[in-house]
C-alpha positions as CSV (number, residue, x, y, z in Angstrom):
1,X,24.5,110.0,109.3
2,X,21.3,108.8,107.3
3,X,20.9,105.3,105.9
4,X,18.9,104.6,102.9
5,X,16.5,102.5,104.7
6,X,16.0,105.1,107.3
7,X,14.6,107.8,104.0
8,X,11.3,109.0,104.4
9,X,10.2,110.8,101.5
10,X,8.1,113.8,99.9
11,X,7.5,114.3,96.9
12,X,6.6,118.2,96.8
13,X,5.0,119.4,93.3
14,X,2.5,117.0,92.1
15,X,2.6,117.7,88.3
16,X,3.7,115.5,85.5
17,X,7.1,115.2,87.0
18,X,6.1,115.0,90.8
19,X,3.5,112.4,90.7
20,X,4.8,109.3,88.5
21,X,7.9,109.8,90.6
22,X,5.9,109.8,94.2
23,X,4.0,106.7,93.1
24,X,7.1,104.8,91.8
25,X,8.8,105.4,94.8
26,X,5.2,104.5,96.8
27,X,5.8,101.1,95.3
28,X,8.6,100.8,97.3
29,X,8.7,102.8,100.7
30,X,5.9,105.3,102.2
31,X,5.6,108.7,100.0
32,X,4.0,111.5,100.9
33,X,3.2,113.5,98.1
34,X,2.4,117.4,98.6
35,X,1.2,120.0,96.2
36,X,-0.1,123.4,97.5
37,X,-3.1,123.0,95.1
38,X,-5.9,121.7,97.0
39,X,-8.0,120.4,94.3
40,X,-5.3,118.8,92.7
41,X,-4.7,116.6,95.8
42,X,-8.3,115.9,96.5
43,X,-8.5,114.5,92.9
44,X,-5.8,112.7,93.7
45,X,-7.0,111.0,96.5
46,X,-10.0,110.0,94.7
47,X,-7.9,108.5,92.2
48,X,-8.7,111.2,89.9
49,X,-5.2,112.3,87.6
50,X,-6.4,116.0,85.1
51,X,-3.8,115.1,82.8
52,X,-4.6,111.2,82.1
53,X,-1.0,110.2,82.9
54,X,-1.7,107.8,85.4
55,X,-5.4,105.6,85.2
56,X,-7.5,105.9,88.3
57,X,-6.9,101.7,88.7
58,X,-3.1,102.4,88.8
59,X,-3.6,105.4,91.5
60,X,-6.1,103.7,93.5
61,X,-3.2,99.9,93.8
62,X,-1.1,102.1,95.4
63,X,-1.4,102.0,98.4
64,X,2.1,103.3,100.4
65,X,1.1,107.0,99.3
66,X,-0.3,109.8,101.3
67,X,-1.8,113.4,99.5
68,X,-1.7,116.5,101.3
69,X,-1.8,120.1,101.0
70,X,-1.1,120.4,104.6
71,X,2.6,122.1,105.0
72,X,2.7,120.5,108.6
73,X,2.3,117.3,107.2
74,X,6.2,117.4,105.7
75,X,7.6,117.8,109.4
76,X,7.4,113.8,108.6
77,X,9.8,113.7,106.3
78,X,14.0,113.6,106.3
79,X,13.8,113.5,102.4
80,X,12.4,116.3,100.4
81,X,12.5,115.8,96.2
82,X,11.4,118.9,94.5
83,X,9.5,118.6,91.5
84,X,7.7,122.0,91.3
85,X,8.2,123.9,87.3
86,X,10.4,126.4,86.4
87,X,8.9,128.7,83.6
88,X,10.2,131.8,82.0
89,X,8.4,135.2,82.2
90,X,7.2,138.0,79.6
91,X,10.8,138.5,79.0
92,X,11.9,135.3,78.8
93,X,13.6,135.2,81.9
94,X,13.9,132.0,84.8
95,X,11.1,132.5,86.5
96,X,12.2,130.6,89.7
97,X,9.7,131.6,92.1
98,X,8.0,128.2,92.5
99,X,10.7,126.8,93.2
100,X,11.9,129.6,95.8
101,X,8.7,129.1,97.5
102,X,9.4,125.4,97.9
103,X,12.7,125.7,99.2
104,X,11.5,128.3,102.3
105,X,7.9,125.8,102.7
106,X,10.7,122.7,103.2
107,X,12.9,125.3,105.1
108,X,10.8,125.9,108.2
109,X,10.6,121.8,108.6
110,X,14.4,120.4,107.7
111,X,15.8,118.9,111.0
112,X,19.3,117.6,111.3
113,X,20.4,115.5,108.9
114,X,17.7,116.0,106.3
115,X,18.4,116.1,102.7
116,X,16.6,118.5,100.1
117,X,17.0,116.9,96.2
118,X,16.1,119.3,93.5
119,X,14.7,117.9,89.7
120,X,13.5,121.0,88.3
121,X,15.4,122.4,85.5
122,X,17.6,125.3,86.1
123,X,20.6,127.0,85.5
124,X,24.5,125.6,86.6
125,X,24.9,127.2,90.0
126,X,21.0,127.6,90.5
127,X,21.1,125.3,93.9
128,X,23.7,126.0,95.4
129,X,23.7,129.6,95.1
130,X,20.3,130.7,95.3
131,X,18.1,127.8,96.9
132,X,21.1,126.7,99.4
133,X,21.1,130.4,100.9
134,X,17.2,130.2,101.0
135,X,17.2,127.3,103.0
136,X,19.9,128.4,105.2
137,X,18.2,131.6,105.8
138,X,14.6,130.0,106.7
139,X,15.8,127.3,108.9
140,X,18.7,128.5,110.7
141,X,21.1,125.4,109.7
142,X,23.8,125.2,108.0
143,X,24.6,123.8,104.0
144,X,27.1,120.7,104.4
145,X,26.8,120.4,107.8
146,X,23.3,120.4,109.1
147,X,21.3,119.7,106.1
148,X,22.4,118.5,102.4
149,X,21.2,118.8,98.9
150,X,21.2,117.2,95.8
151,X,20.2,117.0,92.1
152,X,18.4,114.4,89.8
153,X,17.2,116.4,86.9
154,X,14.0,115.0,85.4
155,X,13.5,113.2,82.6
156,X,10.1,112.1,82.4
157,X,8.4,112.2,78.6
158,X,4.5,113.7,79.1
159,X,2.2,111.5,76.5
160,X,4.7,108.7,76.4
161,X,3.4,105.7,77.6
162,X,7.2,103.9,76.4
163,X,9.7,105.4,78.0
164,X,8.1,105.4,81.7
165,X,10.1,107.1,84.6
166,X,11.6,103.2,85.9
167,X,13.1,102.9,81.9
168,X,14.6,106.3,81.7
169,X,18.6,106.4,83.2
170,X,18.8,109.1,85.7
171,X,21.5,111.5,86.7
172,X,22.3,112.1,90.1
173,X,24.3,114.0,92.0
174,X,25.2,114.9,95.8
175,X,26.6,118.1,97.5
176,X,29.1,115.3,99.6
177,X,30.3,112.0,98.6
178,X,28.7,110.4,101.0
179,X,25.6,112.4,99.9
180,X,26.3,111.7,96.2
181,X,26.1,107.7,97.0
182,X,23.1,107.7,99.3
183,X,20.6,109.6,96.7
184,X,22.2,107.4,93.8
185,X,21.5,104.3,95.8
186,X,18.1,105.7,96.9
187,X,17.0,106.1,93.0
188,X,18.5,102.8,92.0
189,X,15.6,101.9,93.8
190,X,13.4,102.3,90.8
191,X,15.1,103.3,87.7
192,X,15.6,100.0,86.4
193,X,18.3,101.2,83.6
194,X,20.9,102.4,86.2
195,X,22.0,106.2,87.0
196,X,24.9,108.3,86.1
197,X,26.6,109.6,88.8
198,X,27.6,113.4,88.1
199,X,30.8,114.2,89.7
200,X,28.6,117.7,90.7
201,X,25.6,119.3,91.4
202,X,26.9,121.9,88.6
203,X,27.5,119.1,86.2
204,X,24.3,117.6,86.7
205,X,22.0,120.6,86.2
206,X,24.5,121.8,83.2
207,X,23.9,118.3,81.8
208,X,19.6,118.6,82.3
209,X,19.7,122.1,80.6
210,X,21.9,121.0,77.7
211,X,19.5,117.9,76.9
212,X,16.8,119.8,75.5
213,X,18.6,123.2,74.6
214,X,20.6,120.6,71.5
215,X,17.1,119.5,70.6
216,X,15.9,123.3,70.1
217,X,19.0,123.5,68.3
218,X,18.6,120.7,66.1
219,X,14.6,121.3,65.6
220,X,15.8,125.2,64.5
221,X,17.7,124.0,62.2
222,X,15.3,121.9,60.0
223,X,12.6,124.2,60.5
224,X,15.3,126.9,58.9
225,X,15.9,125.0,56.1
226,X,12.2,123.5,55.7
227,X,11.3,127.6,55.1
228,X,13.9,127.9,52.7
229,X,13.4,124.7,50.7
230,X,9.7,126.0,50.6
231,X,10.9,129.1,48.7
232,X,12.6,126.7,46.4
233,X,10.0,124.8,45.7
234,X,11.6,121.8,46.9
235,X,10.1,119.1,49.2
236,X,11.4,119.4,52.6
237,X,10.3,115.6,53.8
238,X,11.4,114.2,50.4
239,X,15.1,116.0,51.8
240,X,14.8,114.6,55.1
241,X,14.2,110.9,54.2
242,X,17.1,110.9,52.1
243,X,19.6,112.8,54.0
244,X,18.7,110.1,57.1
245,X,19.6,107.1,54.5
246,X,23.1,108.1,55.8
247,X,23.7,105.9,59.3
248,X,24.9,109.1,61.0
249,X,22.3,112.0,59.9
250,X,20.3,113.1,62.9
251,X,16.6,112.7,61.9
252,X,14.5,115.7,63.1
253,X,11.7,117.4,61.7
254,X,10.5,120.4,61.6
255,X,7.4,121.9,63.3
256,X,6.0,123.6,66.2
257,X,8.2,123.8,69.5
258,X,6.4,124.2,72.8
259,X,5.9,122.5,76.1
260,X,7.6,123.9,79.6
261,X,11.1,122.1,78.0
262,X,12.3,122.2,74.9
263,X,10.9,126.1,74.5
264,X,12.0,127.0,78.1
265,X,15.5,125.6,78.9
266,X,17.6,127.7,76.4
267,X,16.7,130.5,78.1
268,X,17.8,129.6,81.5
269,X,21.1,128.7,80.0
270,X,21.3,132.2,78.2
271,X,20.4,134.0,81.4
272,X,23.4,132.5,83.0
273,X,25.9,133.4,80.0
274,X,24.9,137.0,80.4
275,X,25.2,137.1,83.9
276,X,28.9,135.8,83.5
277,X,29.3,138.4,80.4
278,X,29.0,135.7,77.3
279,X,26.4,135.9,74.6
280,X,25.4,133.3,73.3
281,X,24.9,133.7,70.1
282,X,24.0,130.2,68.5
283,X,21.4,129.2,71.1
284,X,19.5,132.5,70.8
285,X,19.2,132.2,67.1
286,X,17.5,129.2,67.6
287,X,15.4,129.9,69.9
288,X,14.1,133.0,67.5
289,X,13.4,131.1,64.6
290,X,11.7,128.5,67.0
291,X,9.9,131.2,68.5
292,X,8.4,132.4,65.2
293,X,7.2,129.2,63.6
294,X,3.9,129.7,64.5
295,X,3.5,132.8,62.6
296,X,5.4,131.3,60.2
297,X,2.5,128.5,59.4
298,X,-0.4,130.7,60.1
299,X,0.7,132.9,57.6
300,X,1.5,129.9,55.0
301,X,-2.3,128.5,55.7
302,X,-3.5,132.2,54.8
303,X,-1.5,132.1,51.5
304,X,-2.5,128.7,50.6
305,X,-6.6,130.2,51.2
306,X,-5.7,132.8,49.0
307,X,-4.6,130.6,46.7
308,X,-7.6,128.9,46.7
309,X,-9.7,132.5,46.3
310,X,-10.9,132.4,50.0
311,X,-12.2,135.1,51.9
312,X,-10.1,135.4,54.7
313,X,-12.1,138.0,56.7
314,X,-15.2,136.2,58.5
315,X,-13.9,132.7,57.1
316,X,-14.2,129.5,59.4
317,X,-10.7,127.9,60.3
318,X,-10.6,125.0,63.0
319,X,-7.8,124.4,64.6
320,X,-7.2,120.6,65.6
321,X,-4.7,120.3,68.3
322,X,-3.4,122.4,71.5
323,X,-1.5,121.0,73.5
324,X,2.2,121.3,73.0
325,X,2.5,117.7,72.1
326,X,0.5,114.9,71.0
327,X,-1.5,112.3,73.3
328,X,-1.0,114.6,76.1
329,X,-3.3,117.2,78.3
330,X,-0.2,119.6,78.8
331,X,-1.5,123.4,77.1
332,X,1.6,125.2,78.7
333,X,4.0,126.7,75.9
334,X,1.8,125.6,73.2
335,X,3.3,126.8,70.0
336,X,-0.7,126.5,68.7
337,X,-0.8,129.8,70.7
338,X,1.0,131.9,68.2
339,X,-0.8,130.2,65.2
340,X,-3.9,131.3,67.0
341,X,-2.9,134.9,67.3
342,X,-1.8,135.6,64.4
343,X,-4.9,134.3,62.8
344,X,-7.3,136.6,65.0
345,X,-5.5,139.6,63.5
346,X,-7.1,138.8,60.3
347,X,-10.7,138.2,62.2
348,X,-11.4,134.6,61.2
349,X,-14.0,132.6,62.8
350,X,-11.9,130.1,65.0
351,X,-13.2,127.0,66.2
352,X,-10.6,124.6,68.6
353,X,-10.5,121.1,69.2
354,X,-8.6,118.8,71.3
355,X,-9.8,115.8,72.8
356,X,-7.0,115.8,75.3
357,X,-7.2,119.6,76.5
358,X,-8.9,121.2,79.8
359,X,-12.0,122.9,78.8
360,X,-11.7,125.7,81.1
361,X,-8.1,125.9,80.9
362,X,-8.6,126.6,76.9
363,X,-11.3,129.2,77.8
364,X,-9.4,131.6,80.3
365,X,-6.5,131.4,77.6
366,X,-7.8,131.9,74.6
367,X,-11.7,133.1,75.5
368,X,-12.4,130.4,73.0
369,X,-14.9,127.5,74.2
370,X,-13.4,124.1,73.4
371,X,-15.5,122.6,70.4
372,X,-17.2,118.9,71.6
373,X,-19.1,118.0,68.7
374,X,-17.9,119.2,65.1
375,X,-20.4,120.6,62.0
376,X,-20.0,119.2,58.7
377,X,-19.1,121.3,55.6
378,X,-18.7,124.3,57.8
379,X,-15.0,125.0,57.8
380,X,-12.8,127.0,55.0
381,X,-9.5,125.8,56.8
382,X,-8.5,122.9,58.8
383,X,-5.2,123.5,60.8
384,X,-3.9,120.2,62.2
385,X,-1.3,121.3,64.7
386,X,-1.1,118.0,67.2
387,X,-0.3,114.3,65.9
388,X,-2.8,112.9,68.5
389,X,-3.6,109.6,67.5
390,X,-7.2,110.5,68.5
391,X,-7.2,112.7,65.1
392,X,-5.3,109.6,63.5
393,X,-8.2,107.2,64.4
394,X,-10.5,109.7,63.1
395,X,-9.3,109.6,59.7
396,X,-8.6,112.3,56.5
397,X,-12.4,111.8,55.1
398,X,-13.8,112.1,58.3
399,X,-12.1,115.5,58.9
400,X,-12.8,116.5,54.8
401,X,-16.4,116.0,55.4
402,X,-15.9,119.0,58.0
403,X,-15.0,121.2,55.4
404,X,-16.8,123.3,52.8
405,X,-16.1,122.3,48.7
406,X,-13.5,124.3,48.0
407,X,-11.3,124.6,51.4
408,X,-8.0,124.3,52.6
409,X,-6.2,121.2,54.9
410,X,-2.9,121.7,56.4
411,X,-1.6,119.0,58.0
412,X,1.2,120.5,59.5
413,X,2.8,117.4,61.2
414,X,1.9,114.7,58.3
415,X,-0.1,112.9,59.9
416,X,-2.1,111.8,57.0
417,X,0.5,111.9,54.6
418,X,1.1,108.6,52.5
419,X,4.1,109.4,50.3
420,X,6.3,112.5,50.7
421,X,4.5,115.7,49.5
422,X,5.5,119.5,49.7
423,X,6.1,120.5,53.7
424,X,2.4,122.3,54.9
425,X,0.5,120.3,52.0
426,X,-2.8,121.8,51.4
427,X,-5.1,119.0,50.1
């Protein structure tokens, strides 16, 4: 059997869970770090990261990492960790071909011996009885006895330059016992807060979709009662800071929910309760009134213009903020993208800005070029969606100046906010 010592690994998805693993790992042992996308791993080698998560200084130290896009180039490897995304589709349904398509590229190279370990997010059951039979089928060995698999959910925070991937305390798990201990020893390596050890693969990916599914949860709810205590006339932050002066009052707030995590995981739970013939009613509901925040606030802004007797046909409105959270380059799941669609029903002249976001990855989804310079009293309506401390730095007159006399400001995640004022403040 294996030995630790003996691993040789491949990190195979490159995004913002594949590559801070594959160069913390780097630090320690070779890594050979695989992604199918060409450019992305010619960047790479330059020391070139899209989504400013690792500095080109930090990629360029490393030196016990090798990028390819070369399948061949795995054959190398008795370790494979598979980092690749698992989004949902039109219907809102587990999308897992990417990770499908990982397990059959890793399939045709597995020898004897070899152990696959899975961190994308998916349903209980997911590996063992859908990529298992994959990787069975493709390379002709056999689960528990030829090869092995395991689980480590990710954990990793996009944007958050705190809670780093060594700080974070991982789960692990192991299709043996033997198994089980090595990839738990093997990520000891460099988590530096220690592991849980799941009892199952099951347990382990239950646990990963749980994590963010309670946050939905918890997020629906304030954003629930922050519509309702709008209708009341009553001020939703003001609520919030006194409820948490309790020791035991969970403090979320409400807002936008995006991002390939928090907006995505629900539903791979809920596909599973159906398939086993439970509805699961509470997680569902959530997810709806999640799902319709953004209309939610693009509708408030429109009422507040109103308010303010602007013409909402032909008006300008710039939209600051779109990724799905602050300080990061991530645009996937953006809840800005419902704001944004519910505004061009009324034909408004939308601007965009974000300092973190991909030019052309804003222009083939919204057929909207990204704004790099900003025009003084030209707007009607500011909508700032993202808490990016770029708009922080920027400041409240800086961004008035933008605007035309009478106009509209909704700071939709307080960033500016001094003292507790009504939930979407106009000032």
């Amino acid at each position: 059997m294996i030995k630790k010592q003996n691993l040789k690994l491949a990190i195979v998805g490159l995004g913002y869970v594949g590559l801070p693993l594959a160069l913390e790992f780097a630090k320690k042992r070779k890594v050979i770090g695989f992604d199918l996308n060409k450019d992305r791993v010619n960047q790479l080698s330059l020391g070139i990261d899209k989504n400013f998560e690792i500095t080109k200084s930090k990629l360029k130290k490393i030196k016990k990492i090798t990028f390819t896009s070369k399948k061949k180039d795995l054959a190398y490897s008795n370790c494979y960790i598979v980092t690749v995304p698992t989004p949902i589709d039109k219907f809102k349904k587990p999308n897992l071909s990417p990770l499908f398509d990982a397990s059959k590229i890793i399939a045709k190279y597995i020898k004897k011996n070899d152990i696959i370990i899975y961190e994308s997010t998916v349903y209980p059951g997911c590996i063992e009885e859908e990529c298992v039979p994959i990787i069975e089928k493709f390379s002709k060995l056999k689960f528990n006895k030829d090869f092995f698999c395991g689980y480590s959910p990710e954990r990793i925070n996009p944007g958050d330059k705190n809670h780093t991937i060594s700080s974070i305390k991982k789960i692990t798990s192991g299709s043996t016992p033997f198994i089980s201990d090595l990839i738990d020893d093997l990520y000891n390596e460099i988590i530096k807060v220690g592991t849980h050890k799941a009892p199952s693969i099951k347990v382990a990916e239950a646990a990963k979709v749980i994590e963010n599914t309670q946050r939905d949860l918890n997020i629906a709810l304030v954003n629930e009662l922050s519509i309702l205590f709008n209708k009341m006339n009553i001020n939703t932050k003001a609520v919030l800071d006194a409820a948490k002066s309790k020791w035991n009052f969970i403090p979320f707030e409400p807002g936008l929910v995006g991002g390939h995590c928090i907006g995505v995981d629900p539903y791979y739970l809920t596909h599973k309760a159906k398939t086993i013939g439970y509805n699961p009613k509470v997680i569902l509901a959530g997810r709806e009134i999640n799902d319709k925040m953004g209309i939610y606030v693009a509708k408030n802004l429109l009422k507040k213009m109103k308010k303010k007797d602007i013409h909402i046909n032909e008006s300008n409105i710039l939209i600051m903020g779109l990724t799905f959270k602050e300080n990061c380059a991530d645009i996937r799941n953006s809840g800005v993208e419902k704001v944004i669609s519910e505004l061009k029903k009324y034909k408004c002249n939308i601007d965009l800005f974000d300092p973190w976001a991909n030019d052309q990855e804003i222009k083939k989804k919204y057929k909207i070029l990204l704004k790099k310079k900003l025009i003084k009293n030209k707007y009607h309506a500011v909508f700032i969606a993202v808490a990016h401390n770029k708009f922080k730095s920027l400041g409240i007159n800086n961004i008035k100046a933008l605007c035309k006399k009478n106009h509209v400001i909704y700071d939709l995640k307080n960033l500016f906010m001094k003292k507790p004022n009504k939930l979407f403040k106009n000032r």
